[in-house]
C-alpha positions as a printed NumPy array, in Angstrom:
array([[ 60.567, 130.116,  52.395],
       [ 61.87 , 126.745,  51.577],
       [ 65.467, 126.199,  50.413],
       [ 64.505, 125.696,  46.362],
       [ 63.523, 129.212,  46.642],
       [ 65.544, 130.782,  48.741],
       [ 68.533, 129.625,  45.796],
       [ 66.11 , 130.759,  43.181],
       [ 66.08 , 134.474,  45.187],
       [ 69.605, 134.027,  46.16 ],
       [ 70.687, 133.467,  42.158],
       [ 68.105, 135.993,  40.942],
       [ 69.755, 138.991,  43.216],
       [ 73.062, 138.289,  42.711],
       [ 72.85 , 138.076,  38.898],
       [ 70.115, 140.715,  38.396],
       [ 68.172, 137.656,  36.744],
       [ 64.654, 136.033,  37.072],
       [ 63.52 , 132.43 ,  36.612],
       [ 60.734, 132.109,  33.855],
       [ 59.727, 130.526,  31.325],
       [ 63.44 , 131.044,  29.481],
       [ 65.434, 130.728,  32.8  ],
       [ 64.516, 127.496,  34.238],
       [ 65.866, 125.566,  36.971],
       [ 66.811, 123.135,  34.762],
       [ 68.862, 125.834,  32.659],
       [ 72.334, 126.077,  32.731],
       [ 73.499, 128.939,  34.208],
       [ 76.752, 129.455,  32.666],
       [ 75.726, 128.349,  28.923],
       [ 73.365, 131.456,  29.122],
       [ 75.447, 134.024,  30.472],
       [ 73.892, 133.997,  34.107],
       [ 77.298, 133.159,  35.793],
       [ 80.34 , 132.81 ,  34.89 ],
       [ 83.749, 131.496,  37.041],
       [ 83.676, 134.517,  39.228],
       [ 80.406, 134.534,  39.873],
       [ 80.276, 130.858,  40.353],
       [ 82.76 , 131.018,  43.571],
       [ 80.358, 133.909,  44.971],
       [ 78.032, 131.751,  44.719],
       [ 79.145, 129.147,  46.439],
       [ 80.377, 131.369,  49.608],
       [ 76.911, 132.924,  49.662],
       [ 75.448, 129.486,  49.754],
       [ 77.919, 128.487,  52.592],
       [ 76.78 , 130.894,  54.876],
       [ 73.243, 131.06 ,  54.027],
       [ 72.758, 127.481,  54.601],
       [ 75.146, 126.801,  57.249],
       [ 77.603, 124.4  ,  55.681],
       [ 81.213, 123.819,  55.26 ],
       [ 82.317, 123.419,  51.445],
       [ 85.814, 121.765,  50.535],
       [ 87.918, 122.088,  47.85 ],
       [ 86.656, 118.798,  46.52 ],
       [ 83.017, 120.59 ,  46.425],
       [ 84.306, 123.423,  43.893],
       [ 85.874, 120.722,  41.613],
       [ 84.199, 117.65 ,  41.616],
       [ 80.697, 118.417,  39.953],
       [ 80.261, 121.913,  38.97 ],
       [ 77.119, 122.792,  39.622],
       [ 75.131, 124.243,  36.722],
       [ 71.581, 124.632,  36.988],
       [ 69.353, 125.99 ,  40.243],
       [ 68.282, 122.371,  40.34 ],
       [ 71.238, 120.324,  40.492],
       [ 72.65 , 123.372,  43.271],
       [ 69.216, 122.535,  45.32 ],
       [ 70.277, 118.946,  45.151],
       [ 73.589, 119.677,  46.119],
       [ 72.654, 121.646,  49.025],
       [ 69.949, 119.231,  50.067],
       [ 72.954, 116.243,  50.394],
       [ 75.11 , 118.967,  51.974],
       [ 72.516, 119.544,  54.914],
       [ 71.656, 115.994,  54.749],
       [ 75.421, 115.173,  55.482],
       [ 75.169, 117.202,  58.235],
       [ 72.721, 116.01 ,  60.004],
       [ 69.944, 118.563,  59.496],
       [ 66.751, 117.502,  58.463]])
């Protein structure tokens, strides 16, 4: 299973959700109702330890991560940075 949809899984049983038509990866995930600031911190932790990397404070503030495709991105750089590829 490759990373895009191992999010897409991870996101869809953590929020009782599923991607479609409606729910895009492009959607934003707190504008309709998927997550909210709670949620949004579990999200992150599951996505630390799922994929192995380290997350700073910066990480949580500096571009919040809306949609299932800019998160994919953001892991993507994350594993880049550390020298996975």
């Amino acid at each position: 299973m490759g990373r895009t949809q191992r999010l897409r899984t991870m996101i869809e049983e953590q929020f009782l959700v599923e991607f479609d038509e409606e729910l895009t990866d492009q959607s934003d995930l707190f504008k309709v109702g998927v997550i909210d600031s709670f949620g949004y911190v579990q999200l992150l932790g599951s996505i630390e330890e799922e994929f192995s990397i380290q997350l700073k404070d910066e990480d949580f503030l500096k571009d919040i991560l809306t949609s299932l495709e800019s998160i994919d991105a953001f892991v993507a750089k994350k594993i880049a940075e550390r020298g996975d590829r």
